[in-house]
C-alpha positions as CSV (number, residue, x, y, z in Angstrom):
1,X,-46.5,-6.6,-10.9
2,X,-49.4,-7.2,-8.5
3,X,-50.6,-10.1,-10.5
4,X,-46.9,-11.7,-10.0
5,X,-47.3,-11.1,-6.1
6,X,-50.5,-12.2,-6.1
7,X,-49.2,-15.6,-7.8
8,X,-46.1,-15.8,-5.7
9,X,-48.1,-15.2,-2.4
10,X,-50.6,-18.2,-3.3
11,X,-47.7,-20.6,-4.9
12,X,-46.2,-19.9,-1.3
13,X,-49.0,-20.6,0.3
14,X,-49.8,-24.0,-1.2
15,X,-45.9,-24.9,-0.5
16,X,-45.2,-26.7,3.0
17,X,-42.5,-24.9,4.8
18,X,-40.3,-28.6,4.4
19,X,-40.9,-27.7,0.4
20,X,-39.9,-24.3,0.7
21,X,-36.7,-25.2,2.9
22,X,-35.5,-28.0,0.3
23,X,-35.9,-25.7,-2.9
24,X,-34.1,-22.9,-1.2
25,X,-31.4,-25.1,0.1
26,X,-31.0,-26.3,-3.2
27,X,-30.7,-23.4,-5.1
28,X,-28.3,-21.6,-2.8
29,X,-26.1,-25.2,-2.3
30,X,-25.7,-24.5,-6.1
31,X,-25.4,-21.5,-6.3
32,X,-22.6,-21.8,-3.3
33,X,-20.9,-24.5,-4.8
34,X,-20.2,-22.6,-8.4
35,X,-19.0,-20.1,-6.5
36,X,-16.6,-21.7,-4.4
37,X,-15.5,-24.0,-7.8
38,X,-14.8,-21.5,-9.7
39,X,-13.1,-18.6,-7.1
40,X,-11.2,-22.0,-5.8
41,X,-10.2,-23.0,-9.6
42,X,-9.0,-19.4,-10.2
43,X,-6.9,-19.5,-6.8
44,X,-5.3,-22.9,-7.1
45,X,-4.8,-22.2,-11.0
46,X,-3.0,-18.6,-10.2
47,X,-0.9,-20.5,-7.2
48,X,0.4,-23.1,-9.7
49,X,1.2,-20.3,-11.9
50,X,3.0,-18.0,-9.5
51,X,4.7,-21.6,-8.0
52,X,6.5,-22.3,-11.4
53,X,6.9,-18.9,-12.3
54,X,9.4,-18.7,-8.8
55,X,11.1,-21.8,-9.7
56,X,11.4,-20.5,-13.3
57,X,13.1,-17.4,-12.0
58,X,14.9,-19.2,-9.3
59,X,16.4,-21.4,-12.0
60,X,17.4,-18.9,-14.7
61,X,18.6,-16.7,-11.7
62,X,21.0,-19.6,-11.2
63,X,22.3,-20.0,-14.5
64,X,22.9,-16.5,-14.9
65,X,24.8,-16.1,-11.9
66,X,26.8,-19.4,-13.0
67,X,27.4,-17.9,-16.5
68,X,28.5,-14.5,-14.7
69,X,30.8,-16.1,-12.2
70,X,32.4,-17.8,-14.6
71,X,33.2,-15.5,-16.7
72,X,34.5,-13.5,-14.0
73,X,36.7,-15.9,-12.9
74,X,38.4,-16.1,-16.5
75,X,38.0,-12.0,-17.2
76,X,40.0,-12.0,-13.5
77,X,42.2,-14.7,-14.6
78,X,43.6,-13.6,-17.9
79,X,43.9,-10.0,-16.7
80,X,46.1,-10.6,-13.2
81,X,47.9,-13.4,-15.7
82,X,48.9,-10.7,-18.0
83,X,49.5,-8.2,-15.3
84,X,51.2,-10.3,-13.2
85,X,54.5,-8.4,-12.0
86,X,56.7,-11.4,-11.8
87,X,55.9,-12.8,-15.1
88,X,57.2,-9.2,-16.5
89,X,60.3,-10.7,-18.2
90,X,58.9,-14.0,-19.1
91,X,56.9,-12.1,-22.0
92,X,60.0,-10.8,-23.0
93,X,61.8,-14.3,-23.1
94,X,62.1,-16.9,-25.8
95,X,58.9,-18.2,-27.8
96,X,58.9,-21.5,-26.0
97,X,59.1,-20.1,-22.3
98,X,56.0,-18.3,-23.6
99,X,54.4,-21.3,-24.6
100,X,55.2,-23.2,-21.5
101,X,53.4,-20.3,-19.8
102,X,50.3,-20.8,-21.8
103,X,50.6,-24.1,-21.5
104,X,50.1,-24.0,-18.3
105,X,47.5,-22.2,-17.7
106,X,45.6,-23.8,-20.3
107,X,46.2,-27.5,-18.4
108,X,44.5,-25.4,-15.1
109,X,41.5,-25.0,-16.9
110,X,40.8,-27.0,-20.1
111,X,37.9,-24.9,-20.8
112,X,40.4,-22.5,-22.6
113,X,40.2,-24.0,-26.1
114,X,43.2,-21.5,-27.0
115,X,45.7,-18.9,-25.6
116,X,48.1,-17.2,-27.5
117,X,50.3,-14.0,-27.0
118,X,50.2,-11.6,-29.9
119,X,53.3,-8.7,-30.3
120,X,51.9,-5.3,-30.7
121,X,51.7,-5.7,-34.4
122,X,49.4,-8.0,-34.0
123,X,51.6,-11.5,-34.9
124,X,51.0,-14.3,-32.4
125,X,54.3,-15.3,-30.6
126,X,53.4,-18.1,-29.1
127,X,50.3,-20.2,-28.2
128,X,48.9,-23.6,-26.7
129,X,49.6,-26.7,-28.9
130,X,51.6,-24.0,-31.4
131,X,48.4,-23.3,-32.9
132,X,48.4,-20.2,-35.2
133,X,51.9,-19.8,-34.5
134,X,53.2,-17.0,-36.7
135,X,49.5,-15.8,-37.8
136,X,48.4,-12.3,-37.6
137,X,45.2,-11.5,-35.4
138,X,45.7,-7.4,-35.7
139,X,42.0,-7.7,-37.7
140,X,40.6,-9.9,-34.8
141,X,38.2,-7.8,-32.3
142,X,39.5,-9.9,-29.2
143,X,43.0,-8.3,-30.5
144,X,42.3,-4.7,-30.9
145,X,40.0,-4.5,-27.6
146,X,42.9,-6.3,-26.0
147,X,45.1,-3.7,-26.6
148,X,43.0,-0.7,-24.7
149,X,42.0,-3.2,-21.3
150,X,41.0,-6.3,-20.4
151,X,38.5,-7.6,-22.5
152,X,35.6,-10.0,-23.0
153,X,34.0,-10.4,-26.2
154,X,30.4,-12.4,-27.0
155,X,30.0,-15.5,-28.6
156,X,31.4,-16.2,-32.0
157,X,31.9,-19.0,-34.2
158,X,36.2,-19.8,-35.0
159,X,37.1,-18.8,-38.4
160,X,40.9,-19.1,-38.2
161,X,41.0,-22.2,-35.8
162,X,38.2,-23.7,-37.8
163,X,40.3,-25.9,-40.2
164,X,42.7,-26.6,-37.5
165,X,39.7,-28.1,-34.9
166,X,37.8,-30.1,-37.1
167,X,34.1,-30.6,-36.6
168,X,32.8,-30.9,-33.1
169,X,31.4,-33.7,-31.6
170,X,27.5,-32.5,-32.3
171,X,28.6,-31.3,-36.0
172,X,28.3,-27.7,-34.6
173,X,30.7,-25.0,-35.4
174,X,32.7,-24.6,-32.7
175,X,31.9,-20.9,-31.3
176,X,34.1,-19.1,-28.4
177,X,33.6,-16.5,-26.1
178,X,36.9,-14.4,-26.1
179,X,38.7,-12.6,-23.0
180,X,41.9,-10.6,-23.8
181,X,44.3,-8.8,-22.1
182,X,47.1,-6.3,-22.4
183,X,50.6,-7.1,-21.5
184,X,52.4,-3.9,-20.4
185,X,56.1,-3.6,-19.7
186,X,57.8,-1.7,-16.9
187,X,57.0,1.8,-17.5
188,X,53.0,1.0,-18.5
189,X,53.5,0.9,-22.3
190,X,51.5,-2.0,-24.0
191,X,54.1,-4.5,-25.8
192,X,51.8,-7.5,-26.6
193,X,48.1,-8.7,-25.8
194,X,47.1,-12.3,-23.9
195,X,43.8,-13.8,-25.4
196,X,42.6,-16.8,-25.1
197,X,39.1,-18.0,-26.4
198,X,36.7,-19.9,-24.1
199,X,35.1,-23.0,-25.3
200,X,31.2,-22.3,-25.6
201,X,30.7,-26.3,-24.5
202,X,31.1,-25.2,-20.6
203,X,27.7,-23.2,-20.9
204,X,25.9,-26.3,-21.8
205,X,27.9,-28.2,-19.4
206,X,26.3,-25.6,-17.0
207,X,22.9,-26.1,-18.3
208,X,22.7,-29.8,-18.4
209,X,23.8,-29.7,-14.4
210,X,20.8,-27.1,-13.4
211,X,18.5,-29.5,-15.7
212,X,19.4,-32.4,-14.4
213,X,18.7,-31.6,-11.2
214,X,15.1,-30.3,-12.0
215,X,12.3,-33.5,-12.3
216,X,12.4,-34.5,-15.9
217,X,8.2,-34.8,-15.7
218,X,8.5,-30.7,-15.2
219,X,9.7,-30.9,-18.6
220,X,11.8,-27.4,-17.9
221,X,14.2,-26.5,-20.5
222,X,16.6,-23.1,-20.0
223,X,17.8,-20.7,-23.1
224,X,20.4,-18.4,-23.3
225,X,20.1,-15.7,-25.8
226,X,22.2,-12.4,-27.2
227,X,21.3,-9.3,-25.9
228,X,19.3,-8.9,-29.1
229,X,16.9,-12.0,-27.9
230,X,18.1,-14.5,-30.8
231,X,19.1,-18.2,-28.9
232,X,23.0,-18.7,-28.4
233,X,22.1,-22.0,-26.0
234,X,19.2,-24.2,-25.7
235,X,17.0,-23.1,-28.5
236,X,18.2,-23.4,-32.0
237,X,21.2,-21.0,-32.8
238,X,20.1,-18.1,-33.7
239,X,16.7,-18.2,-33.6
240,X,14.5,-15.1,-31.9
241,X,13.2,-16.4,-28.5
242,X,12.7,-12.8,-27.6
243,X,11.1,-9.9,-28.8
244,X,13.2,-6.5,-28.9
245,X,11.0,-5.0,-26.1
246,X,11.0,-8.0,-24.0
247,X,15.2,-7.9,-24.6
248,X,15.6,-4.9,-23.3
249,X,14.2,-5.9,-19.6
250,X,16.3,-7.1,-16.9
251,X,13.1,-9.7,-15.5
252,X,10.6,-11.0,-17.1
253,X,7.8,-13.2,-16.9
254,X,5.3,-13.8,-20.0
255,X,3.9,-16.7,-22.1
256,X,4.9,-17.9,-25.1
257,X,4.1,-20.0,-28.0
258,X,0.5,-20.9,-29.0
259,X,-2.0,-24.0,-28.5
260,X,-0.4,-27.3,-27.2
261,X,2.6,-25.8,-27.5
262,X,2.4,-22.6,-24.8
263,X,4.9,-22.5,-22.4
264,X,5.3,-20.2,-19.0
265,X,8.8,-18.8,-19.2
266,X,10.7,-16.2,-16.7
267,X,13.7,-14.9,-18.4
268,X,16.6,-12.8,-16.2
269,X,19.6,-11.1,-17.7
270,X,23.3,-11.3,-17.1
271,X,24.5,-8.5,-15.1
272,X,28.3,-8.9,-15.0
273,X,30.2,-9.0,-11.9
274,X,32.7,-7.1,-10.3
275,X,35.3,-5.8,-12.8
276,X,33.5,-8.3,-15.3
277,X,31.1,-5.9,-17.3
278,X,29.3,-8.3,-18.7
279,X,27.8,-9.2,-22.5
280,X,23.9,-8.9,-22.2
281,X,23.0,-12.4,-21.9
282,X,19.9,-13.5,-20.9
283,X,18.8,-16.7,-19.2
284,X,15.0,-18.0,-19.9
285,X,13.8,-20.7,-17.9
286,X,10.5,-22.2,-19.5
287,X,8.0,-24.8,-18.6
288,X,4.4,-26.1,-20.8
289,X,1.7,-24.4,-19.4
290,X,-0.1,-27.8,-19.8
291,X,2.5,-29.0,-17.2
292,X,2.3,-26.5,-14.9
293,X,-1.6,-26.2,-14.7
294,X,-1.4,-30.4,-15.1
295,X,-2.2,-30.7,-10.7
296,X,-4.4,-27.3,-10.3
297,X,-6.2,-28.8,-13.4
298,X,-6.8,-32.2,-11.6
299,X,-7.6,-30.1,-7.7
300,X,-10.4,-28.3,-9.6
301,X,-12.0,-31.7,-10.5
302,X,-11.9,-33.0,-7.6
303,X,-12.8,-29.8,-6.0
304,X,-16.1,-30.0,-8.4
305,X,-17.5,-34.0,-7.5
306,X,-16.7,-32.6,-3.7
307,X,-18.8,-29.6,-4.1
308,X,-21.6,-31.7,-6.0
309,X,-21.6,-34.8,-3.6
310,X,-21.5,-31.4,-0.9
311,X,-25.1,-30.3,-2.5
312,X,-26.5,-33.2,-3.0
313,X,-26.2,-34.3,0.8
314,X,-27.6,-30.3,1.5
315,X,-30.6,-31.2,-0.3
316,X,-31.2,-34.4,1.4
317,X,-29.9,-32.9,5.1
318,X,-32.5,-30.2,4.0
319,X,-35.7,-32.5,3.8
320,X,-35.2,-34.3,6.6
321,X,-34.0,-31.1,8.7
322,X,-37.1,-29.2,7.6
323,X,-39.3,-32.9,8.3
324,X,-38.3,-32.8,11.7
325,X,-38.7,-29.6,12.5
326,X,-42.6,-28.7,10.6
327,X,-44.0,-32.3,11.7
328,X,-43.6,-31.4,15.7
329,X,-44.9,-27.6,14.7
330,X,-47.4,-29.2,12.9
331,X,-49.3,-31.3,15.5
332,X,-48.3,-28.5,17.9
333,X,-50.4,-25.9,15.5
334,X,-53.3,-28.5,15.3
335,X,-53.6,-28.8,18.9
336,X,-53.3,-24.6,19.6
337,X,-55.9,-24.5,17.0
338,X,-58.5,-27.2,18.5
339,X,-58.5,-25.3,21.6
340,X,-59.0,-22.2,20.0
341,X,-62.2,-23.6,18.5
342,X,-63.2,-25.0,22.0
343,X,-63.4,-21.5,23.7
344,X,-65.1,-19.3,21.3
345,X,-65.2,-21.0,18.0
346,X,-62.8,-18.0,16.8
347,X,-59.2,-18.1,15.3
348,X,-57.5,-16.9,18.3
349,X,-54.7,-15.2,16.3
350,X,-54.6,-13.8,13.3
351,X,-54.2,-15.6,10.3
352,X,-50.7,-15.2,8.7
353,X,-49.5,-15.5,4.8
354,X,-46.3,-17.5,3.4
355,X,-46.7,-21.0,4.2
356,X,-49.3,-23.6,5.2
357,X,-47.2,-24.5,8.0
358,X,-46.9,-20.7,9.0
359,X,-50.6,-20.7,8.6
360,X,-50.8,-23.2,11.4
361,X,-47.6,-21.6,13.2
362,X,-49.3,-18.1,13.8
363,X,-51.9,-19.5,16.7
364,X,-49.3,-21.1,18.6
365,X,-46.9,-19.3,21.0
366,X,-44.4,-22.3,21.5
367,X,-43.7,-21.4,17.5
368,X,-42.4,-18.3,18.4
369,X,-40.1,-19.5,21.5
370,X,-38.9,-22.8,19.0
371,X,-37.7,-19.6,16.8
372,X,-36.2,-17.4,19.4
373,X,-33.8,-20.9,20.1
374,X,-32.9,-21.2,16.7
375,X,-31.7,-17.3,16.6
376,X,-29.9,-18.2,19.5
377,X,-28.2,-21.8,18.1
378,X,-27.7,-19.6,14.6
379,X,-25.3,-16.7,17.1
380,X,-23.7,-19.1,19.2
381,X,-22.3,-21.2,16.2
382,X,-21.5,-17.5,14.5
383,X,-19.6,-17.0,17.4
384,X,-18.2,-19.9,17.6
385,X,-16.9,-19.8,14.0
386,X,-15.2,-16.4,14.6
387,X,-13.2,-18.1,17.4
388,X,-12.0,-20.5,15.6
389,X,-11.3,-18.1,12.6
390,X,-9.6,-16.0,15.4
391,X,-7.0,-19.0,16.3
392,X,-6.5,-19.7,12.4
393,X,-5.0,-16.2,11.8
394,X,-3.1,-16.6,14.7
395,X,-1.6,-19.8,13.7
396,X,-1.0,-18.5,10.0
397,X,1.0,-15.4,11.1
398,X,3.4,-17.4,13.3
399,X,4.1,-19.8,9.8
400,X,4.8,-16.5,8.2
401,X,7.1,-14.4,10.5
402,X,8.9,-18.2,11.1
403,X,8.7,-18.6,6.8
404,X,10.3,-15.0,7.1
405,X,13.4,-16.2,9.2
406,X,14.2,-19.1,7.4
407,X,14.0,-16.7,4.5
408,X,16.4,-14.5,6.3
409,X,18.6,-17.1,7.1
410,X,18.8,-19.0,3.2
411,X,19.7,-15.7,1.9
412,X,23.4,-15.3,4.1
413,X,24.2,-18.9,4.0
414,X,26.3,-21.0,1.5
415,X,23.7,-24.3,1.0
416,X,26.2,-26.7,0.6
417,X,28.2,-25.8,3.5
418,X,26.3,-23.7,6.3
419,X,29.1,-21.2,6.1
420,X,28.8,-17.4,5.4
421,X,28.2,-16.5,1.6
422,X,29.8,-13.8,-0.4
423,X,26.4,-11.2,0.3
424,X,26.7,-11.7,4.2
425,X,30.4,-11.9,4.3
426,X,31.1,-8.4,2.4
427,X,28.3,-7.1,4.5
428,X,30.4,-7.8,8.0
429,X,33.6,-7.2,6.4
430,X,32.1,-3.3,5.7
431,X,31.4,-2.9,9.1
432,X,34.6,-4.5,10.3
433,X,36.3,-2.4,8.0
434,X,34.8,1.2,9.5
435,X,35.3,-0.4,13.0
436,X,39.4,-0.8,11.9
437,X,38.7,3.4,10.3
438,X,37.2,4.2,13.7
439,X,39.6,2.5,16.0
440,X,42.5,1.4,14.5
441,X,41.7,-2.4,15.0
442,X,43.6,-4.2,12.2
443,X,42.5,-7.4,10.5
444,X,43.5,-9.5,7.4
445,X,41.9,-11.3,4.8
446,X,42.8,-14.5,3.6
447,X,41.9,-16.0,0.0
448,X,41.9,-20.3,0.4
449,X,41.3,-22.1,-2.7
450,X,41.7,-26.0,-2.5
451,X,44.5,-27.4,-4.9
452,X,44.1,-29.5,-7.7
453,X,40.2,-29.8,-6.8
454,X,39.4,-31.2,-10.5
455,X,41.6,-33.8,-10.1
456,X,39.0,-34.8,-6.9
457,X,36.0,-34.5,-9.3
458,X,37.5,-36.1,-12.0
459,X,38.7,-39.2,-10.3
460,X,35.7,-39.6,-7.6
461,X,33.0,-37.8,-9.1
462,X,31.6,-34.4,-8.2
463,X,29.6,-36.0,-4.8
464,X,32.8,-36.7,-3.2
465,X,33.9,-33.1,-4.5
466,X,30.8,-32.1,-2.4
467,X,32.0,-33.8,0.5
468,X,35.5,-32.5,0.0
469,X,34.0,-28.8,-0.1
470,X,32.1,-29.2,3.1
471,X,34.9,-31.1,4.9
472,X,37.4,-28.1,4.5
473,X,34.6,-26.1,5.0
474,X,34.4,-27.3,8.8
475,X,38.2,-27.9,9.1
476,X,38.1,-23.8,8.5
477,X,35.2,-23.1,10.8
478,X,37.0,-25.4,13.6
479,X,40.1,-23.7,13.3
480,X,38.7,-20.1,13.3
481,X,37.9,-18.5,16.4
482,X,34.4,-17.0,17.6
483,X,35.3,-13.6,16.3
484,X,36.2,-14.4,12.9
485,X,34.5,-15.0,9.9
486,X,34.5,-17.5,7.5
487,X,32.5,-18.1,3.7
488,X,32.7,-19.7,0.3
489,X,32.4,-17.4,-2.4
490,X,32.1,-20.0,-4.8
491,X,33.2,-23.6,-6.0
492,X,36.6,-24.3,-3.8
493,X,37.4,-21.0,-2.7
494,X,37.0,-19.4,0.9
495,X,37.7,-16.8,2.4
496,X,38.2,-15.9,6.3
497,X,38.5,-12.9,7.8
498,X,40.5,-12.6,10.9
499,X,39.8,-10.1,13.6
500,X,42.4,-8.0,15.4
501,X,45.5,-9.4,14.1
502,X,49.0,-8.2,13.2
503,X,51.7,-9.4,10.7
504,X,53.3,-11.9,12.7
505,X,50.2,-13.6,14.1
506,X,48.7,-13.9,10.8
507,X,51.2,-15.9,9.4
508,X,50.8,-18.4,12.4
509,X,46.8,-18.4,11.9
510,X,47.4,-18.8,7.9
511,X,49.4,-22.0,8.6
512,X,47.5,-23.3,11.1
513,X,44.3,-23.3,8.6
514,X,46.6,-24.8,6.3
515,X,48.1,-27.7,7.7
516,X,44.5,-28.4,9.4
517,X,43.0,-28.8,5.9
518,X,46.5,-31.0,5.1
519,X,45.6,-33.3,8.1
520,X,42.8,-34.0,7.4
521,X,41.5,-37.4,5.8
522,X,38.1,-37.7,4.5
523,X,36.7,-41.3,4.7
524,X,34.4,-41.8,1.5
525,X,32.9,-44.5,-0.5
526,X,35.9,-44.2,-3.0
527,X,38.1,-44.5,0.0
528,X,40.2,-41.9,1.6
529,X,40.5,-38.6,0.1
530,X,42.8,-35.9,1.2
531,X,43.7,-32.4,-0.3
532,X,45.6,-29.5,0.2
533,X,44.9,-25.6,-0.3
534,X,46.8,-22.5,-1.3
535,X,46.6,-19.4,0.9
536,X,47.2,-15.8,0.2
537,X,46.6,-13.0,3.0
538,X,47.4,-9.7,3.7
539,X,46.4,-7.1,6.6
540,X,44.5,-4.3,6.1
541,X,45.9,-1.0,5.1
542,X,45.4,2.6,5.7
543,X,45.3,3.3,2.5
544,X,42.4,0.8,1.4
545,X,39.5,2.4,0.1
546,X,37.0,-0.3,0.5
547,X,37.2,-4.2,1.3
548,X,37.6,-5.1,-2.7
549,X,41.1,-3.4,-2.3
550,X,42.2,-6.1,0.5
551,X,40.1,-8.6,-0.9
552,X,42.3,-7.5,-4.5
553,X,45.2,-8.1,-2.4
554,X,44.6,-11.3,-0.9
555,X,43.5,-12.7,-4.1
556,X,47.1,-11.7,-5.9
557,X,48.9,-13.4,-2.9
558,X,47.0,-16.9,-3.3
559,X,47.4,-16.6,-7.4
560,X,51.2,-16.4,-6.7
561,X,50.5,-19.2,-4.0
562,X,48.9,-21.3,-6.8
563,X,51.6,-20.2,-9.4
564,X,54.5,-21.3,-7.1
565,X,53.6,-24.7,-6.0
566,X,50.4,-24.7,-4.2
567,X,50.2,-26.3,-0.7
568,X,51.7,-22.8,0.7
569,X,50.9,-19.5,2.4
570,X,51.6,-15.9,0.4
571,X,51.4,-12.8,2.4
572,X,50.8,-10.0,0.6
573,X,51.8,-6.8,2.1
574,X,51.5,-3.4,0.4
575,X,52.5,-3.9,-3.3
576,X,54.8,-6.2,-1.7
577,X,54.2,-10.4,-1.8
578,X,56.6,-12.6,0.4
579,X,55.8,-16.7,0.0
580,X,55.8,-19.0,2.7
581,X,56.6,-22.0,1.4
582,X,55.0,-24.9,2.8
């Protein structure tokens, strides 16, 4: 060990202080630069990572919710069709006033590839387009569940309707989800079931919208799979996209496949809605990991030549740094030392080890003030470095509380039309609700949905159905007054809720929305569009337990709205539904 000291002490003291400067400064640039390569690598790399991994969530979040709300919509539709109070003695009517009532709720929503209406023996009475006409379905599942409640059953491929189809477009089998209902007469005894099956194609119609609107270079793709993980949608039918374990998890993030073909993938899981229970779907959003690291891969590379060219200017700034600042010393050390020799012939100091410019350095005192200086330079920049790390904080936390709000904000608005959505609305509505408990301050609910809105995407496209949405959106806002509240629960309904209020008031506030919307002309590129909407409201009752039971209410006065013509008002009171005609 001494011998290595001994060696290091007289290596050092052969080295020039410049030497010794520029091989230090070297070695810690490098070591410096690796460092800061390889932590900045591992950031940027985990940042793209957690980036797409949002969007991936965000994405299959979206589909889900789409795959949820829509088959709410038809669980809700099938069941208040079937339950329907003044439909009661249609079901007992002729076979070909059934079908006209099939009929027409199949043209509402072509989406329903069939609906029948099957006796209690299971024979089907009557159906859209006649189809299985005189069949028995007491065997099919839709049929028996049908009979207990209303129903939705998972995705199946047609058996009976098979021959009758043909082959679909893609040479698929055609599959269906099915949602059944039971049709009960007057005293609550089941005497037939509604059913309908649910062409599978609106999933990928759903699909293919979300997709579109991502950047085909992303190259995301979304799944759908059973509750058991094997692909219903997307992937090839059938085929396990996900493990047991990783089925049984409501959110998910992991990656899958192997080499070139490894992918980042978030997968969520249908939840149902409301009365809707749900069928265990789940959504998985993936992406090639090869795309997602694609930009951190190419900010790592240039982070690299940045930290090289970085040392390679160190060790030159070194050189010359340490030349300017050994060569004065130098001649100053030279001088202290002639004149030491001049008065006594003696080294007036003693002579110190590490450097030959040190050696020089030790019999001169303007060495030791040039040092004190630099101490001082070294603290003044430290301080000034903390400052400005001081304001950098300061600046980042006002991004985040302001990141926070906008946060805040995205989460209670509709995007499409600035208005309430349905989380913010029910929120109010609760506390309105207990305020009405507390002090006896009525208010009513009204359910708008606009008329024929298909038609408006099916004969301008769905931008001016975007523009049609936000219009009535701000038609209703404008009409509504400061203490009321308006949203959009989805596609083209709304819903307003109207603050201290009683029945003959509402009726006037109803129509007034109304005919606003009806006035209305929207100026588009296809020229001008107009549209109407159907109304049902009702006040709130005593007797409501929550805001779903007005909400339940509201909703059963606009069906009978839509079912009666559209373009009017329903107000539902009680049990009991009186139309205003429009």
């Amino acid at each position: 060990m001494r011998k290595i000291l001994s060696a290091t002490n007289r290596l050092r003291d052969q080295m020039s202080m410049k030497q010794q400067s520029a091989l230090l400064t070297a070695l810690l640039s490098i070591l410096v630069v690796a460092a800061m390569t390889m932590a900045t690598a591992y950031l940027i790399r985990d940042r793209a990572v957690d980036t797409a991994n949002a969007e991936m969530h965000d994405l299959a979040q979206s589909m889900a919710d789409r795959l949820d709300q829509e088959m709410f919509e038809r669980f809700r539709e099938i069941g208040n069709f079937a339950s329907l109070a003044t439909l009661n003695d249609s079901w007992d009517g002729d076979r070909d006033g059934i079908r006209r009532l099939v009929d027409q709720l199949q043209a509402t929503l072509p989406r329903y590839a069939w609906i029948g209406y099957a006796s209690l023996d299971g024979e089907v009475l009557a159906s859209t387009g006649r189809t299985l006409e005189g069949a028995s379905v007491a065997e099919r599942p839709w049929f028996a569940a049908g009979t207990q409640a209303t129903s939705a059953l998972d995705l199946h491929e047609a058996k009976l309707l098979a021959d009758i189809l043909g082959p679909s477009v893609d040479g698929e089998p055609f599959r269906f989800v099915d949602v059944a209902a039971p049709v009960r007469d007057e005293a609550g005894y089941v005497k037939g079931v509604l059913g309908a099956h649910l062409s599978w194609s609106w999933a990928q119609s759903v699909r293919s919208y979300l997709l579109n609107g991502m950047d085909p270079n992303l190259q995301t793709d979304l799944w759908v799979t059973a509750s058991d993980g094997t692909a219903i949608l997307g992937a090839e039918f059938g085929q396990p996209v996900l493990s047991p374990d990783r089925a049984r998890l409501v959110r998910q993030t992991f990656v899958g496949g192997e080499g070139e073909a490894t992918y980042l993938a978030s997968a969520v899981a249908t939840r149902g809605y409301e009365a809707y229970p749900g069928l265990g779907w789940i959504v998985v959003a993936k992406r090639p990991m090869s795309v997602v690291l694609a930009d951190a891969n190419r900010v790592t590379l240039v982070v690299i030549l940045i930290g090289l060219i970085a040392a390679a200017a160190g060790i030159a700034a070194a050189f010359l740094i340490a030349g300017r600042v050994t060569n004065p010393l130098t001649r100053l050390a030279a001088d202290a030392d002639r004149l030491g020799r001049q008065v006594g012939g003696t080294a007036v100091f003693d002579r110190q080890r590490g450097s030959s410019d040190i050696l020089r350095l030790s019999s001169s005192l303007r060495s030791l003030m040039r040092r004190v200086d630099s101490a001082e330079s070294d603290a003044t920049e430290v301080r000034g470095l903390m400052e400005r790390s001081e304001q950098a904080y300061t600046i980042k936390t006002r991004e985040h509380q302001e990141t926070v709000r906008n946060l805040r904000q995205l989460a209670d608005t509709d995007p499409m039309t600035g208005l309430m959505n349905r989380r913010s609305f029910l929120g109010d509505a609760k506390d309105v609700l207990s305020f009405f408990r507390r002090y006896d301050s009525r208010f009513a609910i009204l359910m708008i949905d606009i008329d024929h809105f298909k038609r408006v995407n099916d004969a301008h496209g769905h931008a001016i159905g975007d523009d049609v949405i936000r219009s009535v959106a701000r038609v209703l806002a404008e009409a509504a007054r400061q203490t009321d509240r308006v949203a959009r629960f989805g596609g083209e309904e709304f819903v307003v809720l109207l603050r201290e209020i009683d029945e003959t008031s509402l009726a006037a506030w109803a129509e007034r929305m109304r005919n606003a919307v009806q006035a209305t002309v929207l100026d588009t590129e296809a020229g001008p569009v107009s549209v109407t909407v159907s109304v049902g409201a009702t006040l709130v009752s005593p007797g409501d337990r929550d805001v779903e039971d007005v909400l339940h209410r509201a909703d059963l006065a606009l069906y009978s709205s839509k079912s009666n013509g559209r373009n009017m008002l329903t107000v539902s009171q009680g049990l009991e539904v009186v139309d205003k005609a429009a």
